[in-house]
C-alpha positions as CSV (number, residue, x, y, z in Angstrom):
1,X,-114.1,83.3,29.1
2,X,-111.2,84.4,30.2
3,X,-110.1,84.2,33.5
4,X,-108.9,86.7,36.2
5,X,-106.0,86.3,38.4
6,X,-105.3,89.5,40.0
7,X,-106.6,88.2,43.1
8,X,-105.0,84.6,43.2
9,X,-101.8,84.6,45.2
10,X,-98.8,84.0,43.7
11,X,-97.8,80.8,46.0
12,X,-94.0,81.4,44.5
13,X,-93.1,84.9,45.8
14,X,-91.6,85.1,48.9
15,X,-91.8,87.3,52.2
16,X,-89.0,89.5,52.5
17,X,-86.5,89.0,55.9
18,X,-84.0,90.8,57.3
19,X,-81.2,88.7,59.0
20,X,-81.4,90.4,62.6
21,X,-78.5,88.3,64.2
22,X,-76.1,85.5,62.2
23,X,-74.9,82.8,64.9
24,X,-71.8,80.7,63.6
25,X,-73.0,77.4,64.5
26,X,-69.7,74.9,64.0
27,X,-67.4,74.7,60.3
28,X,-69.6,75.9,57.5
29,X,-72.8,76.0,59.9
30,X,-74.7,79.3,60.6
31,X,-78.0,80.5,62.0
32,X,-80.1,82.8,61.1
33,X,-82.4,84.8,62.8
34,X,-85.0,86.8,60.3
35,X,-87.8,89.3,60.8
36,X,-90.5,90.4,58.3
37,X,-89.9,93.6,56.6
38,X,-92.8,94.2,56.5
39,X,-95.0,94.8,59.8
40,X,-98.6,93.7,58.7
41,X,-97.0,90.4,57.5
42,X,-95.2,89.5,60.6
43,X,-98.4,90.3,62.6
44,X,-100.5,87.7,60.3
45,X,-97.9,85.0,60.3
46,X,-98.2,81.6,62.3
47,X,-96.4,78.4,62.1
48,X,-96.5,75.1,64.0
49,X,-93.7,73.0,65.2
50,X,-92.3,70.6,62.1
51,X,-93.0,72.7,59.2
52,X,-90.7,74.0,57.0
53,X,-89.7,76.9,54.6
54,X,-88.4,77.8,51.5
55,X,-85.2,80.2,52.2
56,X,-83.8,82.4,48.8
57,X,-80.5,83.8,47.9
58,X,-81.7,86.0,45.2
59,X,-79.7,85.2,42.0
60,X,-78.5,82.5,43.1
61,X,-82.1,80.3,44.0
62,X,-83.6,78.7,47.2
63,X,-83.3,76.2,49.3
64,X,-85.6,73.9,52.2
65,X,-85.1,73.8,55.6
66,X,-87.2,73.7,58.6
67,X,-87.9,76.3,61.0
68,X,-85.9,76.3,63.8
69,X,-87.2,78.5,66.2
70,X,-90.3,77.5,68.1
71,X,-93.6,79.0,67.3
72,X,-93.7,80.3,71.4
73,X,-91.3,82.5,70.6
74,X,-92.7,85.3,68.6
75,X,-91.5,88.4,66.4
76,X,-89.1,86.5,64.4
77,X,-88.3,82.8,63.0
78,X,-84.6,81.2,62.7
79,X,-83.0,78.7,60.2
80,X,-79.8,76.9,60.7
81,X,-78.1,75.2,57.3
82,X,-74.9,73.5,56.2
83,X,-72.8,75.9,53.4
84,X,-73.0,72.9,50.7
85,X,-73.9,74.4,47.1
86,X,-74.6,77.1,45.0
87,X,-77.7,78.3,46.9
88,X,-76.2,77.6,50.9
89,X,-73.1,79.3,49.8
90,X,-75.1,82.2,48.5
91,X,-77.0,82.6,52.1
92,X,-73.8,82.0,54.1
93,X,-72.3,85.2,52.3
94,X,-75.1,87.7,53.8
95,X,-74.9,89.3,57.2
96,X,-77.0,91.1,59.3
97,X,-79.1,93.6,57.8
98,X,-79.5,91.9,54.4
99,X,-82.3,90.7,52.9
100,X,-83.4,87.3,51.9
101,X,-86.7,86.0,50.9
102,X,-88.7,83.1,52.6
103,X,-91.7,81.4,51.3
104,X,-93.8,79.5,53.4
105,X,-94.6,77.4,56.2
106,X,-95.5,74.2,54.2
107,X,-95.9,70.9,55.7
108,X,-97.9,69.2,58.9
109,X,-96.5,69.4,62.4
110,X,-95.3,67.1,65.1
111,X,-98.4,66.3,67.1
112,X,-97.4,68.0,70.2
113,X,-101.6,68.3,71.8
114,X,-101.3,64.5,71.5
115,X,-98.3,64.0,73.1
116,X,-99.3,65.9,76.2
117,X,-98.5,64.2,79.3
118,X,-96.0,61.6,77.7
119,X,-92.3,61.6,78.1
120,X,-90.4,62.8,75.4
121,X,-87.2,61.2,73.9
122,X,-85.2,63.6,71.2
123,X,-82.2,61.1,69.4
124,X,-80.2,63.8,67.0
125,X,-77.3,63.1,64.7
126,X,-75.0,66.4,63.5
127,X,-76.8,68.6,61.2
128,X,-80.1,67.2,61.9
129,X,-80.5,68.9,65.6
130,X,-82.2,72.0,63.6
131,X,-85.6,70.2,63.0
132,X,-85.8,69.4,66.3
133,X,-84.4,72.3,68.3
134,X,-87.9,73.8,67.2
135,X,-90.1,70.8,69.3
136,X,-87.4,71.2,71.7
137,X,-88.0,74.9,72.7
138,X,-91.9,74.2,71.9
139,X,-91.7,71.7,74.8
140,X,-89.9,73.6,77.4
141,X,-91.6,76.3,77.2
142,X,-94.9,75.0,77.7
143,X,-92.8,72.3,80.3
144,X,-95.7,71.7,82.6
145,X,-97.7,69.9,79.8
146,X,-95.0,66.9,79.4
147,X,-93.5,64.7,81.8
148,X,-89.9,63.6,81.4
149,X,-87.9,65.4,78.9
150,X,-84.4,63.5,77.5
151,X,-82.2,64.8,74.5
152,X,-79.4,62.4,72.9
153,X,-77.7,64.1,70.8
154,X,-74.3,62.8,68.7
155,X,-71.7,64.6,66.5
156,X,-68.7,63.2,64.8
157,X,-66.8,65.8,66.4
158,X,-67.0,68.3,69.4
159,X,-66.4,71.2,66.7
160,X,-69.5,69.8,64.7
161,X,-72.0,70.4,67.6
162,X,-74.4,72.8,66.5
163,X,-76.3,75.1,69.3
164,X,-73.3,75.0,71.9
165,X,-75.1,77.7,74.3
166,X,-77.8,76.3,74.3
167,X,-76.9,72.5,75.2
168,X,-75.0,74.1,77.9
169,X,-78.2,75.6,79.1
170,X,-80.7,72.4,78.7
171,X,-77.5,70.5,80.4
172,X,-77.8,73.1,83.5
173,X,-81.9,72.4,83.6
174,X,-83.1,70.0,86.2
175,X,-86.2,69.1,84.3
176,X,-84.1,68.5,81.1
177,X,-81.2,65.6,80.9
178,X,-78.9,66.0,78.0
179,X,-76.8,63.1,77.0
180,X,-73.9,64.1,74.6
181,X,-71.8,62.3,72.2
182,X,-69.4,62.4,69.5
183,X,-67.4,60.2,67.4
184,X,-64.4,58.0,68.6
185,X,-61.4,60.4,67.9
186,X,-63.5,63.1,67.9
187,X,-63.4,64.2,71.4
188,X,-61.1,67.0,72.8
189,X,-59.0,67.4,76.0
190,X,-61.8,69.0,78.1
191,X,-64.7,66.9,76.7
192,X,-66.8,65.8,79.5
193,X,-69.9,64.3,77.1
194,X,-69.8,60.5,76.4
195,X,-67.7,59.0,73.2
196,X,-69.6,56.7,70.8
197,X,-72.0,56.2,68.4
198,X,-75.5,57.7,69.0
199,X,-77.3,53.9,68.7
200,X,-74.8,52.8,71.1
201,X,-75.4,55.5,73.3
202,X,-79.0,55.5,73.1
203,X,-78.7,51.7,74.9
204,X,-76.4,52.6,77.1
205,X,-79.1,55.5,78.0
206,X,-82.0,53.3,78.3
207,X,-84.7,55.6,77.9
208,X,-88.0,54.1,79.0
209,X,-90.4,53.4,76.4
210,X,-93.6,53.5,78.6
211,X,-95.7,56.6,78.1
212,X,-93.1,57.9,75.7
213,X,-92.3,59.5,72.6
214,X,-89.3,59.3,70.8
215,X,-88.3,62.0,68.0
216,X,-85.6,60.8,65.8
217,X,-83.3,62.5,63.4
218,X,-79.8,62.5,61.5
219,X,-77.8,60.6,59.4
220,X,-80.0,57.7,57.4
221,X,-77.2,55.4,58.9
222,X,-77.6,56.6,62.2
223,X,-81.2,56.0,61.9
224,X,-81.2,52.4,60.7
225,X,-79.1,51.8,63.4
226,X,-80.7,53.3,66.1
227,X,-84.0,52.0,65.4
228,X,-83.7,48.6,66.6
229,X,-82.4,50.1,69.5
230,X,-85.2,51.8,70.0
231,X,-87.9,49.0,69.2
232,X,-85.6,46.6,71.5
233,X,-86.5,49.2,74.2
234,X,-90.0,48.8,73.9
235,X,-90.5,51.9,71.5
236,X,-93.2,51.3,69.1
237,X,-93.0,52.4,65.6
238,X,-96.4,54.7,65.6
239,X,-94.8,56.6,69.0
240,X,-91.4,57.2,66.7
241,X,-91.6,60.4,64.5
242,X,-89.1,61.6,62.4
243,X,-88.9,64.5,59.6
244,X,-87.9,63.9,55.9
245,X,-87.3,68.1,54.9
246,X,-84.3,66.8,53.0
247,X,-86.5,65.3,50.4
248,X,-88.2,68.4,49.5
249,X,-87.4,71.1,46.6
250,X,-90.5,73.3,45.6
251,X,-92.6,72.9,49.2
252,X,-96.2,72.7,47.3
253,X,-96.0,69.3,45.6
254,X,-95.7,70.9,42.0
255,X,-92.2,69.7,40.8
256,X,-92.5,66.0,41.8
257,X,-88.6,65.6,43.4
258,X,-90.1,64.3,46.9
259,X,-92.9,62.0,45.8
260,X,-92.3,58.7,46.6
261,X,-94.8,56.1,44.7
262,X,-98.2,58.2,46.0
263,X,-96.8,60.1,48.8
264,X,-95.5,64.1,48.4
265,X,-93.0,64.7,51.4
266,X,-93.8,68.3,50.9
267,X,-97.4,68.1,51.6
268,X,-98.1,64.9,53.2
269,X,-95.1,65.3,55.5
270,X,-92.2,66.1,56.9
271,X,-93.5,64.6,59.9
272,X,-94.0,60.9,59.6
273,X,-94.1,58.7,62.4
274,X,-91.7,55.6,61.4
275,X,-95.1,53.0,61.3
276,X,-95.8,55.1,58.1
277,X,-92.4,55.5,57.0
278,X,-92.4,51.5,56.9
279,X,-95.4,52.0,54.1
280,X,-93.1,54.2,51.9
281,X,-92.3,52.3,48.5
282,X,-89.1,50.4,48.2
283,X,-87.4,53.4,46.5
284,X,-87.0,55.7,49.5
């Protein structure tokens, strides 16, 4: 019998955005702000803090990243990515008013219901301050649902800080403290932020590990580094979450690129806590 598919969604084809603003982030960085083309669509679409999208250049293919906007701020949703291939290169020549497609979300969420009345600890490397600007804005805006609130975030150079404005405005928050860093030789004149690693900054920093959360992202080195320093301040590895988008090509665990032994990053993540990172197989 044969069997009929007019009413199965096609699970490949994407919404269709418009770029509505284009932000210029740091060298070969940009962001993206996108609305639905469609007005029924936009009215029916959710997403949760963590998950991720599918973004396409069309002719030249797609790439993953997360959402970077947070799902409190409505009518639109914002990506931010690195101009690094054939795909990146592609989205980095549009401009506002063009169209792109975007398939999704895909993926679980940061656990932010649980986290409720905890003190939250964001540790960000370069490029990897996008998957967590979205928990970031998620937090603040619902603010009197967490206790303390501390981002450390590190770049190898003060030009390679993504989301300038908007540290400026969490540094200018009392509720909010913002420790900056970049590189050693990568500071300018007028720097005020600290110089040094981000693990050797996170010491310095101290954050306290009781009742707290830590949300850590960037450079693999970066992480191995900066995860003793966390568990040598008292950070246990199921209250240390981290997202693995990176790993991820099709977003609904059909072409196999971010399985690792029986885990698909694509639908059993991004969001792992580093207790079940640990588990992974020896391969990751």
């Amino acid at each position: 019998m044969a069997v009929a598919t007019s009413n199965i969604p096609n699970i490949y084809k994407p919404y269709l955005m418009r770029i509505e603003k284009v932000t210029v982030e740091a060298p070969g960085v940009r962001t993206f702000r996108l609305v639905f083309t469609n007005p029924e669509e936009a009215e029916k679409f959710t997403f949760q803090a963590g998950q991720f999208a599918e973004y396409s250049s069309f002719g030249d293919g797609e790439s993953t990243f997360c959402i970077a906007s947070s799902p409190t701020r409505k009518g639109y949703v914002e990506c931010t990515f690195r101009q690094a291939g054939r795909v990146t290169s592609g989205l980095a020549s549009k401009d506002v008013g063009d169209v792109i497609g975007f398939r999704g979300p895909y993926g679980n969420t940061f656990p932010l219901e649980a986290w409720e009345g905890k003190n939250i600890v964001f540790v960000a490397g370069g490029i990897a301050l996008p998957p967590m600007r979205c928990v970031i804005w998620n937090v603040l805006d619902l603010r009197d649902k967490y206790k303390d609130v501390t981002i450390l975030y590190g770049a190898r150079t003060v030009a390679d800080l993504v989301y300038k404005d908007e540290l400026a405005e969490w540094d200018a928050r009392p509720d909010v403290r913002l420790v900056t860093t970049v590189d050693p030789g990568g500071e300018t004149p007028d720097w005020k932020g600290q110089i040094g690693f981000v693990p050797a900054v996170v010491e310095k920093a101290a954050p306290s590990a009781e009742n707290s959360i830590a949300v850590v992202c960037g450079p693999p080195i970066m992480i191995k580094f900066t995860l003793p320093v966390l568990s040598k301040l008292g950070f246990k590895p199921e209250n240390i979450f981290t997202t693995l988008e990176n790993r991820m090509k099709c977003g609904v665990g059909k072409c196999g690129r971010c399985n690792v032994g029986k885990t698909y990053v694509c639908k059993d993540g991004p969001v792992f806590t580093f207790a079940q990172v640990k588990e992974l197989p020896p391969e990751y």
